[in-house]
PDB file of N, CA, C and O in Angstrom:
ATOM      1  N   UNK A   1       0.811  -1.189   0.000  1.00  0.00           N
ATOM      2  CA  UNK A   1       0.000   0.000   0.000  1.00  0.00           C
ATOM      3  C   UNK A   1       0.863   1.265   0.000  1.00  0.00           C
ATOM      4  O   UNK A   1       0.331   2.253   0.506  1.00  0.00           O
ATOM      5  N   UNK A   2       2.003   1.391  -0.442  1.00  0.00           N
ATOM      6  CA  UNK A   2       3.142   2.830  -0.182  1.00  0.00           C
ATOM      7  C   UNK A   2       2.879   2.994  -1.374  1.00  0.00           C
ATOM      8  O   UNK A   2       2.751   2.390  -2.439  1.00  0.00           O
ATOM      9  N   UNK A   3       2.817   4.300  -0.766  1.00  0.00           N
ATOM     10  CA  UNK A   3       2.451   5.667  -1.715  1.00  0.00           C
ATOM     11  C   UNK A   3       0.978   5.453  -2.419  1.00  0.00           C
ATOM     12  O   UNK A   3       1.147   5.753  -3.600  1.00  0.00           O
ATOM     13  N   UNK A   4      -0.145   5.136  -2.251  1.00  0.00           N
ATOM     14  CA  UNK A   4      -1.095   5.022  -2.769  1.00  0.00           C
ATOM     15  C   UNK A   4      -2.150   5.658  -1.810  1.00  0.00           C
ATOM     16  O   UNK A   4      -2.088   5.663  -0.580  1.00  0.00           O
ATOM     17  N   UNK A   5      -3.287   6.279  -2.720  1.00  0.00           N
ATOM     18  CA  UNK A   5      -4.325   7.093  -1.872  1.00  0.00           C
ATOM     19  C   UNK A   5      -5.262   5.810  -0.791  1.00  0.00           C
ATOM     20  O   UNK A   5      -5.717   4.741  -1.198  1.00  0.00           O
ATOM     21  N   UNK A   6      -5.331   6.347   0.605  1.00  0.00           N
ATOM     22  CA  UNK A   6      -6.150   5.175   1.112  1.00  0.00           C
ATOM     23  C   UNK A   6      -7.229   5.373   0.958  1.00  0.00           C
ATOM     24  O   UNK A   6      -7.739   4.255   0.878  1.00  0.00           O
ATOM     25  N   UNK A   7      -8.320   6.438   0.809  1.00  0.00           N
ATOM     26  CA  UNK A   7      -9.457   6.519   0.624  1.00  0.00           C
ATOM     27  C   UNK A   7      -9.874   7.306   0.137  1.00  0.00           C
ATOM     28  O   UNK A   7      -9.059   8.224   0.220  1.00  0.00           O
ATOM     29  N   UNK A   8     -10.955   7.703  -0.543  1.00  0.00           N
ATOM     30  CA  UNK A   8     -11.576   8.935  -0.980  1.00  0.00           C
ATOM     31  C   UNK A   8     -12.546   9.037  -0.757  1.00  0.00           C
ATOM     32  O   UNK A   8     -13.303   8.085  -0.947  1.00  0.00           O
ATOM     33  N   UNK A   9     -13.059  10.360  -0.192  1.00  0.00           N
ATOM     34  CA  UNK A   9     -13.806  10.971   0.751  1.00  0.00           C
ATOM     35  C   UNK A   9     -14.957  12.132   0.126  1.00  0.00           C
ATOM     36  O   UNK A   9     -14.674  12.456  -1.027  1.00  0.00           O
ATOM     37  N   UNK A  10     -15.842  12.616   0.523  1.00  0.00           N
ATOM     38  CA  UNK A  10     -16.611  13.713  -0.172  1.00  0.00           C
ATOM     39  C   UNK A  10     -15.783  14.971   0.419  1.00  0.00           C
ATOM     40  O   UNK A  10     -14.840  14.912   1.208  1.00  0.00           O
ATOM     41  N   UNK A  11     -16.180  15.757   0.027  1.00  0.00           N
ATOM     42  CA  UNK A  11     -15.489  17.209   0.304  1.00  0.00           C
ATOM     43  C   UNK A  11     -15.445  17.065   1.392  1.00  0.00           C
ATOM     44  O   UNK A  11     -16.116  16.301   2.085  1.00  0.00           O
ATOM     45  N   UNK A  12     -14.338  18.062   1.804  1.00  0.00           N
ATOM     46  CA  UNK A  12     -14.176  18.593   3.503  1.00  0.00           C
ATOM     47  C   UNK A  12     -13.837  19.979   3.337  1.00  0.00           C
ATOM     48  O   UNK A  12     -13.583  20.527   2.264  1.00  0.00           O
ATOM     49  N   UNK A  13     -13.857  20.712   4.917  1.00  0.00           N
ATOM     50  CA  UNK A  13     -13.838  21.900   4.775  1.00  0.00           C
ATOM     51  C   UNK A  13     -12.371  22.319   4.981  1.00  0.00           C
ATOM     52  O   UNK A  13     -12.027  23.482   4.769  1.00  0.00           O
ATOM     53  N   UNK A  14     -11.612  21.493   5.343  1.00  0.00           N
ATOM     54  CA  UNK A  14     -10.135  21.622   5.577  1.00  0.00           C
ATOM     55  C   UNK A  14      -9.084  20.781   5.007  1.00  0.00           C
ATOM     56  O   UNK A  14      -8.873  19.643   5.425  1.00  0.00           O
ATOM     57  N   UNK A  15      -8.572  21.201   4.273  1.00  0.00           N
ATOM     58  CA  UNK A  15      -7.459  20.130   3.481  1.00  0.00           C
ATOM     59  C   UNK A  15      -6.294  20.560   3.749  1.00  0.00           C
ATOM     60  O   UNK A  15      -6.071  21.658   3.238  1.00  0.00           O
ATOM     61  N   UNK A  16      -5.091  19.937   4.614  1.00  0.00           N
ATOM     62  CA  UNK A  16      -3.661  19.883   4.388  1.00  0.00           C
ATOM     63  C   UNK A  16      -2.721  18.683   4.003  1.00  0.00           C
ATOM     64  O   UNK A  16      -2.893  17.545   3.567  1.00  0.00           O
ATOM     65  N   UNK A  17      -1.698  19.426   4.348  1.00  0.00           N
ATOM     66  CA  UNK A  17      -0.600  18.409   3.662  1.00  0.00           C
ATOM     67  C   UNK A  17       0.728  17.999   5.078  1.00  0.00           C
ATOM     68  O   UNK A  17       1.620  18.845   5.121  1.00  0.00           O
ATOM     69  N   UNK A  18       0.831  17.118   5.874  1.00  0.00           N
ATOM     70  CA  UNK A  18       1.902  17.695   6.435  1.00  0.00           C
ATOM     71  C   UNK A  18       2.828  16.839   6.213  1.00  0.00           C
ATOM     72  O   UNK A  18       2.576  15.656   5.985  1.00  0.00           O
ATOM     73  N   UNK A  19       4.226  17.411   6.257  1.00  0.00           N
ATOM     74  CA  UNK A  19       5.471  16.995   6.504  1.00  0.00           C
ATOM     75  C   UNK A  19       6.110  15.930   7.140  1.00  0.00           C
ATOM     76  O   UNK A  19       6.472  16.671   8.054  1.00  0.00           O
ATOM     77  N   UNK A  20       6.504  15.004   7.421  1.00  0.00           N
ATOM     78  CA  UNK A  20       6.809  14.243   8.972  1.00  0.00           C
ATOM     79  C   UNK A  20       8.442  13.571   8.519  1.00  0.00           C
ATOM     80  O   UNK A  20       8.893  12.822   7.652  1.00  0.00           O
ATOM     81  N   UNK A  21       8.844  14.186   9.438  1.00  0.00           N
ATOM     82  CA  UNK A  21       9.959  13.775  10.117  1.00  0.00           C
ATOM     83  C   UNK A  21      10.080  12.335  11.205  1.00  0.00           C
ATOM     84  O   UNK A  21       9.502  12.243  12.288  1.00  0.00           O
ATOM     85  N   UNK A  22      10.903  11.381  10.644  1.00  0.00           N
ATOM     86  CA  UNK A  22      11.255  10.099  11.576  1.00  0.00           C
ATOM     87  C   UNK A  22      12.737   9.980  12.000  1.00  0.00           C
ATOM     88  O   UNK A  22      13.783  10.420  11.522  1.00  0.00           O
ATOM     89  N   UNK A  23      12.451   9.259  13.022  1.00  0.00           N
ATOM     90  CA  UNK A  23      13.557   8.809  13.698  1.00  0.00           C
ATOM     91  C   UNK A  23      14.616   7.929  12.836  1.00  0.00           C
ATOM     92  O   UNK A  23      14.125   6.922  12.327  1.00  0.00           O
ATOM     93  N   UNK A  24      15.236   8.033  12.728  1.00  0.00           N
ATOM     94  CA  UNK A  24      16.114   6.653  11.817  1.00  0.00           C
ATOM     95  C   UNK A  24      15.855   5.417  12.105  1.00  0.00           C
ATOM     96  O   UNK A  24      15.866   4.944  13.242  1.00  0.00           O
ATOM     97  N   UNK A  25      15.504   4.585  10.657  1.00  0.00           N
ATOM     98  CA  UNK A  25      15.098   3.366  10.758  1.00  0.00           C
ATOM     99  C   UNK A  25      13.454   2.925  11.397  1.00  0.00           C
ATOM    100  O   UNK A  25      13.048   1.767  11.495  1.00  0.00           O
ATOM    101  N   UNK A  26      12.634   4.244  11.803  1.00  0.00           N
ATOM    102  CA  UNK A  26      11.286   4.349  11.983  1.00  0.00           C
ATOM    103  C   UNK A  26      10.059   4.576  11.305  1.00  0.00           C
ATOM    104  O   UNK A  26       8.858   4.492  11.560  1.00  0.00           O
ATOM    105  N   UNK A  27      11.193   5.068   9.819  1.00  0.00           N
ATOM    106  CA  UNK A  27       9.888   5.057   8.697  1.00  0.00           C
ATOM    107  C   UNK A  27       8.904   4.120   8.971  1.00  0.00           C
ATOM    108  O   UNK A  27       7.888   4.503   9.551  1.00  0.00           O
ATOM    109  N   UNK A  28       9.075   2.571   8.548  1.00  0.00           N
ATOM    110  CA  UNK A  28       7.547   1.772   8.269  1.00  0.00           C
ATOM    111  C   UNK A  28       6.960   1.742   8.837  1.00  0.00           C
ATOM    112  O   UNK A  28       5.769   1.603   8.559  1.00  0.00           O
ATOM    113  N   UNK A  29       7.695   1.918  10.696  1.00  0.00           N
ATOM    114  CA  UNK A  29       6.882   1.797  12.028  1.00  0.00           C
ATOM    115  C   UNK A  29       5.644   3.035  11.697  1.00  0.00           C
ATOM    116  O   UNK A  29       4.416   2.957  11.664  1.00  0.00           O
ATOM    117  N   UNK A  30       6.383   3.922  11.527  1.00  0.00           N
ATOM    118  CA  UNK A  30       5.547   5.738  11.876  1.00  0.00           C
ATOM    119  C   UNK A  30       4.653   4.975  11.162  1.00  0.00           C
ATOM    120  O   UNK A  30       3.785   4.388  11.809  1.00  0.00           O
ATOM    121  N   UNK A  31       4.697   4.771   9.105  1.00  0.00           N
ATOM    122  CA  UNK A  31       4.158   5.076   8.116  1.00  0.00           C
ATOM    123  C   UNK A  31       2.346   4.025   8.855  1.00  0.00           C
ATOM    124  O   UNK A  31       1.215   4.467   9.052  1.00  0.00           O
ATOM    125  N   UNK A  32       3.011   2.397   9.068  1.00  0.00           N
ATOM    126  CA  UNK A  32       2.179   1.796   9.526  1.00  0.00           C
ATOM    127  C   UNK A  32       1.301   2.780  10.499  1.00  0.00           C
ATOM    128  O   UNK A  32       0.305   3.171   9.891  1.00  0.00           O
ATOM    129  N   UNK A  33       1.374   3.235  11.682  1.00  0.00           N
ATOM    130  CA  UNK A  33       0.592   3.856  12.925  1.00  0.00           C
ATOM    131  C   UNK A  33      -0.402   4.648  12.118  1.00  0.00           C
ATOM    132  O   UNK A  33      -1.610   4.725  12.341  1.00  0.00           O
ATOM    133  N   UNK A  34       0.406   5.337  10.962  1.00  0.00           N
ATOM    134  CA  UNK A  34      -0.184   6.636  10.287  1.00  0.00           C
ATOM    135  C   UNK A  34      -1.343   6.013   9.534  1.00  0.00           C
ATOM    136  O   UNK A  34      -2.373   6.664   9.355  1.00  0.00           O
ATOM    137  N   UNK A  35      -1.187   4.594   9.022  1.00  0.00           N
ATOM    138  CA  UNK A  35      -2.325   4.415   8.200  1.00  0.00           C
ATOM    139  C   UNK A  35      -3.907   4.221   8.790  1.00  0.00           C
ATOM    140  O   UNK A  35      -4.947   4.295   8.135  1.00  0.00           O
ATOM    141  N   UNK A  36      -3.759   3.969  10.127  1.00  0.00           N
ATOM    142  CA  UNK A  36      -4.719   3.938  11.387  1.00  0.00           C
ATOM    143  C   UNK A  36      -5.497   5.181  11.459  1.00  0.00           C
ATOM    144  O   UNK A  36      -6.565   5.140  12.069  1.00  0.00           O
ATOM    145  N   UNK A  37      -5.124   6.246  10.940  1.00  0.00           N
ATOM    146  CA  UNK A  37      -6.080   7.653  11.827  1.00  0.00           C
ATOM    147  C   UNK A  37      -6.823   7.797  10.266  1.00  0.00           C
ATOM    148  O   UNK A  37      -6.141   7.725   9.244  1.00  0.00           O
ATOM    149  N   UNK A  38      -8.090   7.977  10.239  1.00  0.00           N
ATOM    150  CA  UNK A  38      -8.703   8.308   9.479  1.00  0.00           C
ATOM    151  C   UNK A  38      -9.003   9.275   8.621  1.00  0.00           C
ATOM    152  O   UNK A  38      -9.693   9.236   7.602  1.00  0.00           O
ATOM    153  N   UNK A  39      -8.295  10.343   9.235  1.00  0.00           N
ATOM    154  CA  UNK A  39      -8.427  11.835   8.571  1.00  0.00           C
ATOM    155  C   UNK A  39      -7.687  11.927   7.637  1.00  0.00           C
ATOM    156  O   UNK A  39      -8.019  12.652   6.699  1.00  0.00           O
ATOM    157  N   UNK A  40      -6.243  11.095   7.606  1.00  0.00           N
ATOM    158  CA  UNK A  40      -5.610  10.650   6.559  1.00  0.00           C
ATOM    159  C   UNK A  40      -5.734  10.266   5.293  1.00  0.00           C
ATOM    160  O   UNK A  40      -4.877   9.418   5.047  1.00  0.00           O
ATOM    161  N   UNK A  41      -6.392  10.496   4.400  1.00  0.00           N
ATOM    162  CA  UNK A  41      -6.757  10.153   3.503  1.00  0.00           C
ATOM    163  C   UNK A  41      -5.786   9.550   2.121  1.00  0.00           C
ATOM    164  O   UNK A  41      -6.117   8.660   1.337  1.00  0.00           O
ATOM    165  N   UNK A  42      -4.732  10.211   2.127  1.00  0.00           N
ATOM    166  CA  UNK A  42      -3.179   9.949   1.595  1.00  0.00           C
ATOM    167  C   UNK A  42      -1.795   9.903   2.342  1.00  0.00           C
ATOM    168  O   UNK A  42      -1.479  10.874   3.030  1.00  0.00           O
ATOM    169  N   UNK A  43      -0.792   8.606   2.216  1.00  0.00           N
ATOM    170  CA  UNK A  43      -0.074   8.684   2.775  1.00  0.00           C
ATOM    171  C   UNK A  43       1.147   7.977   1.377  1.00  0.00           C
ATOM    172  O   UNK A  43       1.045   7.056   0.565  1.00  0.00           O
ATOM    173  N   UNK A  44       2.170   8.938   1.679  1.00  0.00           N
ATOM    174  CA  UNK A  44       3.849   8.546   0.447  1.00  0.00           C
ATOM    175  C   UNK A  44       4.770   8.907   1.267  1.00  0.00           C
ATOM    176  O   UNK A  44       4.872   9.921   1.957  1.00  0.00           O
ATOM    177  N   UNK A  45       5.484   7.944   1.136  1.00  0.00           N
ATOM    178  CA  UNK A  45       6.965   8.137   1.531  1.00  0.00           C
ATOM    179  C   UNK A  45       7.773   8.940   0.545  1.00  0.00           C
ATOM    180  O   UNK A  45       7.695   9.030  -0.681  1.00  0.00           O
ATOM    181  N   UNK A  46       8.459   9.418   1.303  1.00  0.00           N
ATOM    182  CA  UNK A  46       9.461  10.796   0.590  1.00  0.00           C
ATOM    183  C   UNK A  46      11.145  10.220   0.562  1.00  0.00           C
ATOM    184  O   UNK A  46      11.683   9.310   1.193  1.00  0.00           O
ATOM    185  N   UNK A  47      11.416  10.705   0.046  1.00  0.00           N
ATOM    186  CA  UNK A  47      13.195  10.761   0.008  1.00  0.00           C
ATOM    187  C   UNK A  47      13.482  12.373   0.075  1.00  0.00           C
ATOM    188  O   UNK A  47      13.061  13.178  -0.755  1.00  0.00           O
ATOM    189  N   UNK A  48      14.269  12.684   1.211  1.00  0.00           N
ATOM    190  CA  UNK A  48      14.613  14.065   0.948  1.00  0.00           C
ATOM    191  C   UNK A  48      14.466  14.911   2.688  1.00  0.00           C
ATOM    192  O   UNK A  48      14.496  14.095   3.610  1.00  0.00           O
ATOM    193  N   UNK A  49      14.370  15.895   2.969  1.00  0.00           N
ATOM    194  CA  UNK A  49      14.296  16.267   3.892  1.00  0.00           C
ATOM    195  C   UNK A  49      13.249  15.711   4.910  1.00  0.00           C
ATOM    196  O   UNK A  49      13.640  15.586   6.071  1.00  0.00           O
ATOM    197  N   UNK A  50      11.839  15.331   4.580  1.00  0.00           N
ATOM    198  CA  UNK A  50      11.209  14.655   5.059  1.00  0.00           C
ATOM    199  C   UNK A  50      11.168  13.027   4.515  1.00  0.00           C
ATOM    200  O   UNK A  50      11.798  12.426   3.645  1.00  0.00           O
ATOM    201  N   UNK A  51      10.010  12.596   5.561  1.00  0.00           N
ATOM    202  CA  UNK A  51      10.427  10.763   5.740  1.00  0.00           C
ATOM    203  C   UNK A  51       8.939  10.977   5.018  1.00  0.00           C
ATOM    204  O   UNK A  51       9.143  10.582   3.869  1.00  0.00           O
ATOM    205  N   UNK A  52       7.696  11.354   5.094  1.00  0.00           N
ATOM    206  CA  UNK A  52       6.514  10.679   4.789  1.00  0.00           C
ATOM    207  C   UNK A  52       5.675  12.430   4.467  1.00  0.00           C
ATOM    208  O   UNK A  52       6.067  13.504   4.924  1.00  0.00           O
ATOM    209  N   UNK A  53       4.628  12.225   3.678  1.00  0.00           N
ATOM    210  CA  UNK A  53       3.372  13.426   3.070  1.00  0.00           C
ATOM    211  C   UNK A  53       2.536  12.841   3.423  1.00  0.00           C
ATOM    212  O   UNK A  53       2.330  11.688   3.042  1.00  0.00           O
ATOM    213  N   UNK A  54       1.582  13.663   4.515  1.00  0.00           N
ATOM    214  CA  UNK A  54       0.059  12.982   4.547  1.00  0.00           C
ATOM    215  C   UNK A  54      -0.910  14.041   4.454  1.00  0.00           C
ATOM    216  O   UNK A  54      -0.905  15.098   5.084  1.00  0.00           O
ATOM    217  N   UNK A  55      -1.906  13.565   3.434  1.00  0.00           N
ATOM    218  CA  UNK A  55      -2.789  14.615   3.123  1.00  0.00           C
ATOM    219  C   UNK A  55      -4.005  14.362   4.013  1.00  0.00           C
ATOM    220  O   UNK A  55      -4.662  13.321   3.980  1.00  0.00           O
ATOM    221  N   UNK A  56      -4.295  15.606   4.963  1.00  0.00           N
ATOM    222  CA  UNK A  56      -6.224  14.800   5.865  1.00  0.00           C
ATOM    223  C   UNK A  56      -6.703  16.113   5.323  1.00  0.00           C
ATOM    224  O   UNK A  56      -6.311  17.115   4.724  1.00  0.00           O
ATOM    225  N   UNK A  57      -7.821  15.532   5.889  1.00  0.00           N
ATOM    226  CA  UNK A  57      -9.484  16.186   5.515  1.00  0.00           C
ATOM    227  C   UNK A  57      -9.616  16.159   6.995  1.00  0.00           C
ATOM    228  O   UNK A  57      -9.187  15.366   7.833  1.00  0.00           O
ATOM    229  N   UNK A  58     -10.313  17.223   7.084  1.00  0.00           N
ATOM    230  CA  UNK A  58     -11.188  17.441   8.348  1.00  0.00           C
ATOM    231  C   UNK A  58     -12.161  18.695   8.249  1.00  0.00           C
ATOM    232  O   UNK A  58     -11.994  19.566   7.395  1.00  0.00           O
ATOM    233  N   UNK A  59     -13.249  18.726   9.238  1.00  0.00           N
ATOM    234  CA  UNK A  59     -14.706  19.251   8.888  1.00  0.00           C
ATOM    235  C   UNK A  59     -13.696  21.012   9.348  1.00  0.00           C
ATOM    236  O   UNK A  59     -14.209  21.980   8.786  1.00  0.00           O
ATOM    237  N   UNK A  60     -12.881  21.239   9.932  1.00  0.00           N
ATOM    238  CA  UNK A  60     -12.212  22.396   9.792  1.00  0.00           C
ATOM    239  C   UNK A  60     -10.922  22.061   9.893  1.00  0.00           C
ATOM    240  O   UNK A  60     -10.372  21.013   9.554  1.00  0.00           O
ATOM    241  N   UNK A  61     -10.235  23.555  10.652  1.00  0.00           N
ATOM    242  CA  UNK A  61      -8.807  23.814  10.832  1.00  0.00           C
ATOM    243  C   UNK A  61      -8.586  23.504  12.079  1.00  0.00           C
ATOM    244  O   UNK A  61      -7.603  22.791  12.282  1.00  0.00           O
ATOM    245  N   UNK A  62      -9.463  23.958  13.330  1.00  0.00           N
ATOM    246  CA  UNK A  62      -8.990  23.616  14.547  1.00  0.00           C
ATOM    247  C   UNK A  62      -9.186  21.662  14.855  1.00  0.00           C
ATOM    248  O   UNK A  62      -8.652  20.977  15.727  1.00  0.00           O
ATOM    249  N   UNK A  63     -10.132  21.257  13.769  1.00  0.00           N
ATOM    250  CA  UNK A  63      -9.656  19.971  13.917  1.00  0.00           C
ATOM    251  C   UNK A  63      -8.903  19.462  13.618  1.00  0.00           C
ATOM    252  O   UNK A  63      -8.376  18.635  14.362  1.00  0.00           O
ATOM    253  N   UNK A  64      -8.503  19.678  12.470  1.00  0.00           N
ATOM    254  CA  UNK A  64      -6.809  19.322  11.444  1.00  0.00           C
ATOM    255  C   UNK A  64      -5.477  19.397  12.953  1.00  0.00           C
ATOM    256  O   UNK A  64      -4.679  18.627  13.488  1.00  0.00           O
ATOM    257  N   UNK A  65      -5.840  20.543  13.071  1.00  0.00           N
ATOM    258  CA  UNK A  65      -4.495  20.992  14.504  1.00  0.00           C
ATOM    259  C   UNK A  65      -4.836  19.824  15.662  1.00  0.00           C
ATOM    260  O   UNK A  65      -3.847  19.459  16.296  1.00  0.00           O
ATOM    261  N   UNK A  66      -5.975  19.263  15.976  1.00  0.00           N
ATOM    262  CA  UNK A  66      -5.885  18.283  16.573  1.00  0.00           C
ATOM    263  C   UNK A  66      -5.293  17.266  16.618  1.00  0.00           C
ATOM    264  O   UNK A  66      -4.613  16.763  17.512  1.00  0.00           O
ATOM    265  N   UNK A  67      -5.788  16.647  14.716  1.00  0.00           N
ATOM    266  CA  UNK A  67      -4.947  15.492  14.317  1.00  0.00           C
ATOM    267  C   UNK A  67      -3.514  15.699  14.448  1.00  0.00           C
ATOM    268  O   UNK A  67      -2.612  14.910  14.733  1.00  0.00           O
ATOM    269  N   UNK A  68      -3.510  16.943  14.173  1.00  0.00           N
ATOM    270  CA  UNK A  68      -1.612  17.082  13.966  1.00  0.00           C
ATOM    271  C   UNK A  68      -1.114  16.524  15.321  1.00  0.00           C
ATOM    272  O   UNK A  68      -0.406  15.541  15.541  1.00  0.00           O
ATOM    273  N   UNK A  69      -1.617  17.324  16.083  1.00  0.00           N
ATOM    274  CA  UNK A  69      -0.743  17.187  17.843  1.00  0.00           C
ATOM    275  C   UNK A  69      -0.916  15.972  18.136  1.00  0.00           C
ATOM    276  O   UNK A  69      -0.044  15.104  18.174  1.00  0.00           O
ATOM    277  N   UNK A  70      -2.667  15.795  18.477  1.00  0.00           N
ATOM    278  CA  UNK A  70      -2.996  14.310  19.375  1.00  0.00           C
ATOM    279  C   UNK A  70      -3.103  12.995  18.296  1.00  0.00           C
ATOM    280  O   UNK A  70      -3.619  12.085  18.944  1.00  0.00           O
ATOM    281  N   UNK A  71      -2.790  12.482  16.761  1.00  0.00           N
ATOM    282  CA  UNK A  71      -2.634  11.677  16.271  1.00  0.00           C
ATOM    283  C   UNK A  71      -1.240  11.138  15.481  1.00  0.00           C
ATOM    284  O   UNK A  71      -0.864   9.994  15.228  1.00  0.00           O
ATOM    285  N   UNK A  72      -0.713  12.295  15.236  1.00  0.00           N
ATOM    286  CA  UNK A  72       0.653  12.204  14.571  1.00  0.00           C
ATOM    287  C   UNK A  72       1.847  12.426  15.080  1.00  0.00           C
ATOM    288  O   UNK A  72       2.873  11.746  15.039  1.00  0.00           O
ATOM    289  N   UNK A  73       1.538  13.781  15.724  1.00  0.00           N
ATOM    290  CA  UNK A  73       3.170  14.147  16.462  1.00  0.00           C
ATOM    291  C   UNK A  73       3.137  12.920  17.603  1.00  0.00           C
ATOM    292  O   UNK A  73       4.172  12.381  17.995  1.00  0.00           O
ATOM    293  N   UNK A  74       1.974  12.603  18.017  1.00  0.00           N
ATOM    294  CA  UNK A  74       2.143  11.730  19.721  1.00  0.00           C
ATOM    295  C   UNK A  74       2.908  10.502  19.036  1.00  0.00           C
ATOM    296  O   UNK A  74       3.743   9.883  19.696  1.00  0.00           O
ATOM    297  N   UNK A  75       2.608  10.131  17.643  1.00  0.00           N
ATOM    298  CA  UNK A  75       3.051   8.213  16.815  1.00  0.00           C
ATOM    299  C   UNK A  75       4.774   8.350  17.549  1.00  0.00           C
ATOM    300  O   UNK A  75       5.607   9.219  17.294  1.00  0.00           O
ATOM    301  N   UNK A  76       4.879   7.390  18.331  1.00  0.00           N
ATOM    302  CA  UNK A  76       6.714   6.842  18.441  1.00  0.00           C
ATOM    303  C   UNK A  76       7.373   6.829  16.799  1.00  0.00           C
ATOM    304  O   UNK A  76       6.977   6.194  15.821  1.00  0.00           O
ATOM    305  N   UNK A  77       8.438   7.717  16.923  1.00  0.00           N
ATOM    306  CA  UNK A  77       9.246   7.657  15.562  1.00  0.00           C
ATOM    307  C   UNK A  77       9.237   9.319  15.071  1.00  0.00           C
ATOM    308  O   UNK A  77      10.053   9.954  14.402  1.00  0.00           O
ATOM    309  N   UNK A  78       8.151   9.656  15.608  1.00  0.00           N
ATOM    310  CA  UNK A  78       7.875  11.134  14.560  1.00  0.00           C
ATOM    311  C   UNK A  78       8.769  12.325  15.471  1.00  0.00           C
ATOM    312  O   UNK A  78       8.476  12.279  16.666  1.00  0.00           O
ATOM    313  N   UNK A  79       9.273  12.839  15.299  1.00  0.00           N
ATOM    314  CA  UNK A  79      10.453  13.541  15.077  1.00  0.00           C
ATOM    315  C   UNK A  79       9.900  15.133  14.951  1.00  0.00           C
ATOM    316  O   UNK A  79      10.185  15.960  15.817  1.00  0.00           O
ATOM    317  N   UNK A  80       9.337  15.362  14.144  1.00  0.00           N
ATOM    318  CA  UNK A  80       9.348  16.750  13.224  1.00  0.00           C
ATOM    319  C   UNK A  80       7.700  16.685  12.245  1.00  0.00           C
ATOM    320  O   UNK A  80       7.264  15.706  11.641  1.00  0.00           O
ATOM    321  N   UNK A  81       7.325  17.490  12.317  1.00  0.00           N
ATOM    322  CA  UNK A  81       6.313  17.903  11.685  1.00  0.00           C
ATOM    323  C   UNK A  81       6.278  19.127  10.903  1.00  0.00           C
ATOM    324  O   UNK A  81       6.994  20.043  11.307  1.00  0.00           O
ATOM    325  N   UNK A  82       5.366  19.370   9.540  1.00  0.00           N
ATOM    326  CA  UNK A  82       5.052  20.478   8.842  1.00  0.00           C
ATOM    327  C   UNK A  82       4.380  20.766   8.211  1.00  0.00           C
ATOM    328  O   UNK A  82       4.287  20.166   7.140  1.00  0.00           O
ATOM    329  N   UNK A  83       3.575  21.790   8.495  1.00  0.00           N
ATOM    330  CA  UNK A  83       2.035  21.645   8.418  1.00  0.00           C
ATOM    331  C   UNK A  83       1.625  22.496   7.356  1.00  0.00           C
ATOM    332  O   UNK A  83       1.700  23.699   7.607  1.00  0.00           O
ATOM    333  N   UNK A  84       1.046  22.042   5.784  1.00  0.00           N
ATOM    334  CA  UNK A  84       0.624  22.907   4.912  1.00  0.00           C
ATOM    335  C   UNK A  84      -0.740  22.812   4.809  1.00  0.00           C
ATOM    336  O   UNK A  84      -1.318  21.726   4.802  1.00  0.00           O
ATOM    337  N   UNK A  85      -1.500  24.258   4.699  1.00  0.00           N
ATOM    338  CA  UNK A  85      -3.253  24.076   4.582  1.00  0.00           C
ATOM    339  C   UNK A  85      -3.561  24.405   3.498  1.00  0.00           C
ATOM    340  O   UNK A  85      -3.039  25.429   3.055  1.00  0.00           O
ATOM    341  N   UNK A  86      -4.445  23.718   2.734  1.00  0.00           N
ATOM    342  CA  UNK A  86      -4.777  23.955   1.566  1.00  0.00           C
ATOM    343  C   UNK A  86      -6.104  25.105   1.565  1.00  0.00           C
ATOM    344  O   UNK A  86      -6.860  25.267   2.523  1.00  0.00           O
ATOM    345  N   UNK A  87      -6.172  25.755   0.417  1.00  0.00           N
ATOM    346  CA  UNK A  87      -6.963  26.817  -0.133  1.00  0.00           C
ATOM    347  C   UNK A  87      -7.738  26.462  -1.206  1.00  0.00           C
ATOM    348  O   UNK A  87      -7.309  25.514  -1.864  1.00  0.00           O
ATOM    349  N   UNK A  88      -9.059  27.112  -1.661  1.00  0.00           N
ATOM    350  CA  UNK A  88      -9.439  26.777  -2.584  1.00  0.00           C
ATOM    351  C   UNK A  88      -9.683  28.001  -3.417  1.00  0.00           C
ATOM    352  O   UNK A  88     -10.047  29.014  -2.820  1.00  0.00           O
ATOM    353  N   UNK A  89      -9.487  28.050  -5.082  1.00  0.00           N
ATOM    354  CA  UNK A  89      -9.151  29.370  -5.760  1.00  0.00           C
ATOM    355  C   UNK A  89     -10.943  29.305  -6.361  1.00  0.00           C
ATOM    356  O   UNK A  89     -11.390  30.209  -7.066  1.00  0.00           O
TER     357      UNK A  89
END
């Protein structure tokens, strides 16, 4: 399942992208934990300054900031986080 969309969802009112930083040798651990939270909707492993891109949906922003803190930063392995919010034109 790396690098492939896990689900697709109807609109949401909040779309980001974040960053994640791992511990060495914690990629699959993190990537696995990460595929568990639902808001997740996309998850790829990176080569490069970051270890993994996960795109969530959530019904806003102060929930997105939830997932960030209490689902991702808490995963053993995660290191670093970076948080991009999407816009719509």
């Amino acid at each position: 399942m790396l690098g492939t969309p896990l689900r697709g969802r109807g609109e949401a009112a909040a779309i980001g992208f974040v960053l994640i930083s791992t511990a060495p040798a914690k990629e699959h651990e993190v990537y696995n934990q990460l595929l568990k939270v639902k808001e997740i909707v996309e998850l790829h492993p990176l080569f490069g300054e970051y270890d993994l891109i996960a795109k969530l949906e959530a019904e806003d922003f102060n929930t997105m900031g939830q997932v960030v803190v209490e689902k991702i930063r808490s995963v053993p392995g995660v290191i670093d986080t970076k948080t991009l919010t999407g816009i719509k034109f």
